[in-house]
C-alpha positions in Angstrom: 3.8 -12.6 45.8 0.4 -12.8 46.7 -2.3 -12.9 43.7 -4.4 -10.4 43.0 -8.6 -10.7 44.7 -10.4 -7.8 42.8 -13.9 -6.7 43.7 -14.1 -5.5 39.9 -15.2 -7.3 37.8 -13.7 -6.1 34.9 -10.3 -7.1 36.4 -11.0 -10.9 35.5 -9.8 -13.7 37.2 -6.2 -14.7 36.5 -6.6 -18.7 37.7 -9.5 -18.8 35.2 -7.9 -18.1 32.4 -4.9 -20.2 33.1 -2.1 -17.6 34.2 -2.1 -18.4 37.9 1.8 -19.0 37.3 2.5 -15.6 35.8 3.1 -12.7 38.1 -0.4 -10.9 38.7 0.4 -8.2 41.6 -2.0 -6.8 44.0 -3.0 -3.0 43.4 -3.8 -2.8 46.8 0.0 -3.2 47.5 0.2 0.7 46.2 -2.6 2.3 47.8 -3.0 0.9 50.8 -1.6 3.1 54.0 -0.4 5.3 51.0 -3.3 8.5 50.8 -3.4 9.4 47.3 -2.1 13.2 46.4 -5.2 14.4 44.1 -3.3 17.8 44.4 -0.6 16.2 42.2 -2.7 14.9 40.2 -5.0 18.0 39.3 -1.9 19.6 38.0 -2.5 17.4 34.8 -6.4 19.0 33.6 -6.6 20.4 30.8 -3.1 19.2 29.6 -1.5 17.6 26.8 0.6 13.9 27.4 3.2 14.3 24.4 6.2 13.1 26.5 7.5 10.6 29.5 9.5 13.9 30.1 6.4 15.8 31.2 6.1 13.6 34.5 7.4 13.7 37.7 8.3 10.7 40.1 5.7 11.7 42.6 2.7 12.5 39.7 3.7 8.9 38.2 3.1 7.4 41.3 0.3 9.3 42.4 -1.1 8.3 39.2 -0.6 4.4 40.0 -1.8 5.1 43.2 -5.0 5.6 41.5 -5.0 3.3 38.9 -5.0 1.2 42.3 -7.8 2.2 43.5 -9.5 2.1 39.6 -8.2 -1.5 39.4 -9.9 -2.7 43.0 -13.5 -1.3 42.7 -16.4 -0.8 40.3 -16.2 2.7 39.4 -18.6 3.0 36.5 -21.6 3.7 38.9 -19.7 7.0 39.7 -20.0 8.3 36.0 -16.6 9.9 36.2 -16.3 11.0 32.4 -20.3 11.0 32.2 -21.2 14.3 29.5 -17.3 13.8 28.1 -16.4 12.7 24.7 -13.2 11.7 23.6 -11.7 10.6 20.3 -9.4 8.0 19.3 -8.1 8.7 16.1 -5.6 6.3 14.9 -4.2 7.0 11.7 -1.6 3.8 12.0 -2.3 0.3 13.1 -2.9 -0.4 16.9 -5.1 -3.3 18.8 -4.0 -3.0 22.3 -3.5 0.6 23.1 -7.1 1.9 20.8 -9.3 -0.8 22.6 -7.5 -0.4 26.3 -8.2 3.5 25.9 -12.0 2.9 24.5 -12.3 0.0 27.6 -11.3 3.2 29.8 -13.5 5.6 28.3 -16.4 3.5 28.1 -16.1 2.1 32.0 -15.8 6.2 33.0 -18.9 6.2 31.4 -18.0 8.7 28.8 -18.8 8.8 25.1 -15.9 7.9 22.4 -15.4 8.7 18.6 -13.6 6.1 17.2 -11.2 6.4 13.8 -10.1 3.6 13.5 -7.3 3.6 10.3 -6.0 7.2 9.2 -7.2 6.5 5.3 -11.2 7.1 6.7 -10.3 10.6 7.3 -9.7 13.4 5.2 -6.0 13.1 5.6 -6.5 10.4 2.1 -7.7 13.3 0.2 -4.6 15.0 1.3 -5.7 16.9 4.5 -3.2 18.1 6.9 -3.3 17.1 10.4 -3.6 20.9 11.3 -6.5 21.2 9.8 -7.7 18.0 11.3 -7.0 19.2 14.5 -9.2 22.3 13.9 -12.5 19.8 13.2 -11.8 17.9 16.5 -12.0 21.2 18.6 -15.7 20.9 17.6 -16.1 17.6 17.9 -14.9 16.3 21.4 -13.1 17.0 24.9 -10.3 15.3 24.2 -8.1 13.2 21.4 -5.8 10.5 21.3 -3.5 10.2 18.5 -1.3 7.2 16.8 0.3 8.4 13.4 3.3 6.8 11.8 4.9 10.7 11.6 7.4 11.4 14.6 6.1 15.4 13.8 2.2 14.3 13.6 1.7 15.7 17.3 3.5 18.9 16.4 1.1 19.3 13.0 -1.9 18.8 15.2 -1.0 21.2 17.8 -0.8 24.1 15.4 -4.9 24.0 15.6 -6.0 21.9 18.2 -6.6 23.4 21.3 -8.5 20.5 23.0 -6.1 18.2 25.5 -4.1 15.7 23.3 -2.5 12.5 24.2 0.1 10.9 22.0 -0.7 7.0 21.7 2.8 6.9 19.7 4.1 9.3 16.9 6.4 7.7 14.6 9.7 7.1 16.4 9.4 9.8 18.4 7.2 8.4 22.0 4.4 6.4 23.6 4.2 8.2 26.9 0.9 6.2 28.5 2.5 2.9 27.7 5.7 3.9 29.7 3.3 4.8 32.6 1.4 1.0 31.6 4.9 -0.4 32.2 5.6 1.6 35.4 1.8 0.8 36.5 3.1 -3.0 36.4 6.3 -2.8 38.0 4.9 -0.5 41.3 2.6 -3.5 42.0 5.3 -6.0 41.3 7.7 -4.2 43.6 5.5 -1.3 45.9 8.7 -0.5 47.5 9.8 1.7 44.6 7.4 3.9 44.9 8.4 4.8 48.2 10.5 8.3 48.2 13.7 6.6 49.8 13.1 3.0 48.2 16.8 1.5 49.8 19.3 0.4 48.5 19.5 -3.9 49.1 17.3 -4.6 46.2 18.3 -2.0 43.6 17.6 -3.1 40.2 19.7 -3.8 36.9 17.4 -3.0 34.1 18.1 -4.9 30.8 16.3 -3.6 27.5 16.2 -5.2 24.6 16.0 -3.0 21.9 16.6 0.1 20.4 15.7 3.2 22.3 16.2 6.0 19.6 13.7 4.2 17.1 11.7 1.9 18.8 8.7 4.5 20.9 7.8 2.2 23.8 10.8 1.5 24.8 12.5 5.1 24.7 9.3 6.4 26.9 10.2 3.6 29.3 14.2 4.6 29.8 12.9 7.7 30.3 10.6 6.9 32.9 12.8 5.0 34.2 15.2 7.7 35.0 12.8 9.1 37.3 13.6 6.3 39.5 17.0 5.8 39.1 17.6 5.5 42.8 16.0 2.4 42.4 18.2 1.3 39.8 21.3 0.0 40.1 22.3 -0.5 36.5 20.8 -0.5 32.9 21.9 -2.9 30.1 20.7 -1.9 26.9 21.1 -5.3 24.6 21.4 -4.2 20.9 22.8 -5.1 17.4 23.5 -1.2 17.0 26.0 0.7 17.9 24.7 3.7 19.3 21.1 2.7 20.2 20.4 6.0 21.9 20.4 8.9 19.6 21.9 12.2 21.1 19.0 13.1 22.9 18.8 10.1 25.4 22.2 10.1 26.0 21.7 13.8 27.4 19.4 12.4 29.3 21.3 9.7 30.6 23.9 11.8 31.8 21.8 14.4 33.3 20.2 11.0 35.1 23.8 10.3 36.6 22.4 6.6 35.8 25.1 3.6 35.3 24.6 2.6 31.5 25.7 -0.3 28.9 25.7 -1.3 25.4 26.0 -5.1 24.8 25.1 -7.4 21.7 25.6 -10.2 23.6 22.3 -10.6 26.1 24.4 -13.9 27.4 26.7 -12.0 28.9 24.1 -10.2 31.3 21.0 -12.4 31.0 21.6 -14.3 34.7 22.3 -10.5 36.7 19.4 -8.8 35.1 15.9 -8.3 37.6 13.9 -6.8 35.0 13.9 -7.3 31.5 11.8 -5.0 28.8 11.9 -6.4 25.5 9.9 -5.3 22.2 9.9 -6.8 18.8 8.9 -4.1 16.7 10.9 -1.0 15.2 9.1 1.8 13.0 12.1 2.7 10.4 11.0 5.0 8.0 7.9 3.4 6.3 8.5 0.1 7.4 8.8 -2.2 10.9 12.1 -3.8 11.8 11.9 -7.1 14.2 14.1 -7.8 17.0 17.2 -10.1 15.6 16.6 -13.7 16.6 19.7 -14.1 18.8 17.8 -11.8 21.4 15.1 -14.5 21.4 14.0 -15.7 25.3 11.9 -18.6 26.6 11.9 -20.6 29.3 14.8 -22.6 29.1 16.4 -19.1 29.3 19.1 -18.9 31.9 17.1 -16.2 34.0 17.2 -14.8 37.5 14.7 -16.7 39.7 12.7 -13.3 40.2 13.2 -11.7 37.3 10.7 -10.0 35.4 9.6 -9.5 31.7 7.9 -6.3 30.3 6.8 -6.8 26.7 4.6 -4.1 25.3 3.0 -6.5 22.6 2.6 -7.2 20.2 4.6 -9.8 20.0 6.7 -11.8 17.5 9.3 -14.9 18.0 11.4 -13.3 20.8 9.3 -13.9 23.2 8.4 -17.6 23.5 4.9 -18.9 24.6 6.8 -21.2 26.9 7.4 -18.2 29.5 3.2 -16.9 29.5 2.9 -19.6 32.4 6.1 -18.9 34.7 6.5 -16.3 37.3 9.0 -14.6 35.1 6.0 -13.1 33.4 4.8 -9.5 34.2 3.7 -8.5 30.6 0.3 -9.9 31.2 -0.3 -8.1 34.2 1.4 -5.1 32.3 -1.5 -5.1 29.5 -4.1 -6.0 31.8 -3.2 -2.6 33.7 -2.7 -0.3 31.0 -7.2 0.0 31.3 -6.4 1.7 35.0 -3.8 3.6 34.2 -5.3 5.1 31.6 -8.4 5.7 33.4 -6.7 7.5 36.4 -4.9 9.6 33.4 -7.9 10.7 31.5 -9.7 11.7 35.1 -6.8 13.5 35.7 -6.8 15.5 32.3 -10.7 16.0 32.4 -10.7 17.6 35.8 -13.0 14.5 36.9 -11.0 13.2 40.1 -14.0 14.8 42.3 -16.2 11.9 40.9 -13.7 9.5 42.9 -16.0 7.3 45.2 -15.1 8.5 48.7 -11.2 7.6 49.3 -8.9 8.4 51.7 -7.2 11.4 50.0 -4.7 13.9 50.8 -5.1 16.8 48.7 -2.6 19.9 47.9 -2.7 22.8 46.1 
């Protein structure tokens, strides 16, 4: 796998900062030869992102497509979301996903709001997000919310009436970071973007975690079903049960998607091609870590190209000693999340005709 050469700057230099042994995929593998559908993509102004279940397989990639495109040139001299003025309002703790969504804003050359903890707002007094949601029609284009309520996006709706994307609501979803993870995997592999992939190199998916409570990782299944002709199996490594809740499991069906439970990540760890692991579960008021059997470094018996996805952050289960081996994709997969986002929030602000001129096939 070829490294990535960016003319952006803001893409950094992987050698530099010692990961040249960790997987960092060329964009260019997406978009090149590949027009980009801006048709597809237009579909999403003026829209909400609540749910992975919103997308298609062809917006998702269309999407990549241009996160591509965002990742492999300077586009802040276009102005894209010049005039624009979004606000992050993040009423629970976040690092990666507030600062890669103000890093997008900012290199659109739009204007952000920033809250940064819920108990600087009203909401300490006793406010209700509805309410909230009523003040930000007046004072932006556009909002991005993390709240430790799995309803919070619900409440907000009842007023708002600006374009809303849900940065993670409780145990409920984090759509953008499912399309972070997909973002990351379409480089690493370009062939699954393709509308008949093949079948040689379909791919056993192994999460580790629990889908029903833990956000990133149920936006990711679910994303994941969109290209479950790519997939040849998923392994979902858990110490419950029923990991799913009632509502995936519909959704696995209606997938027609080959699925397993397993406590025992031995048992699968050498078969699996891709494995997406997160440490942290929101239960109730508290966070849950990943139990320390699931634990994987690089002594792990892993499949030579295998991959790991790791939202971040991180705790125990994921050892240092993998950051410098091929095996590692969650760099690349946090790096990314900045395009993705961008190509999402040009999308929602009817801004795509600010694209630099690109080959582009459009549709209505």
């Amino acid at each position: 796998m070829s490294e990535d050469k960016h003319s952006n700057p803001a893409s950094g230099n992987p050698e530099a900062s010692g990961e040249s042994q960790s997987r960092h995929p060329a964009a260019s593998s997406l978009f090149e030869g590949h027009p980009i559908n801006l048709g597809l993509l237009r579909q999403l102004e003026g829209e909400s992102v609540l749910s992975a279940r919103q997308f298609s397989k062809e917006q998702v990639v269309e999407l990549c497509r241009l996160a591509g495109v965002l990742e492999s040139l300077e586009i802040a001299s276009s102005h894209p979301l010049d005039g624009k003025l979004v606000i992050t309002a993040f009423f629970e703790a976040s690092t990666r996903t507030r600062i890669s969504f103000e890093s997008a804003v900012l290199r659109l050359d739009g204007k952000i709001i920033s809250i940064p903890q819920g108990d600087v707002t009203g909401a300490k007094k006793g406010e209700s997000l509805s309410d909230i949601g009523e003040m930000f029609n007046a004072y932006g284009d556009l909002v991005i919310v993390r709240h430790t309520e799995t309803d919070s996006m619900e409440q907000i709706l009842q007023n708002l009436r600006i374009p809303l994307i849900n940065a993670g609501n409780g145990t409920g979803e984090h759509p953008t970071q499912a399309l972070a993870d997909w973002y990351a995997l379409l480089k690493w592999r370009s062939a699954l973007a393709r509308p008949d992939p093949g079948q040689k190199k379909r791919l056993h998916l192994g999460i580790l975690g629990t889908p029903g409570s833990m956000r990133a990782v149920k936006s990711f299944l679910l994303l994941s079903l969109l290209f479950q002709e790519s997939i040849r199996k998923v392994t979902v490594i858990s110490e419950m049960a029923d990991p799913f809740g009632a509502d995936l499991i519909d959704d696995l069906h209606k997938g027609d998607i080959d699925y397993e439970v397993t406590n025992d990540i031995q048992n699968v760890l050498s078969d699996l091609d891709v494995i997406y692991m997160n440490s942290i579960a929101f239960l109730g008021d508290s966070y849950k870590s990943l139990d320390s059997r699931y634990k994987l470094d690089a002594e792990s018996p892993l499949k030579q190209e295998a991959v790991i996805l790791h939202p971040l952050s991180r705790l125990d289960e994921l050892d240092t000693s993998l950051d410098k081996t091929p095996h590692n994709l969650y760099f690349s997969q946090a790096h990314g999340a900045v395009y993705i986002r961008q190509a999402l929030l040009m999308a929602m602000a009817g801004r795509l005709d600010r694209l630099p001129k690109i080959v582009a096939r459009t549709e209505s």
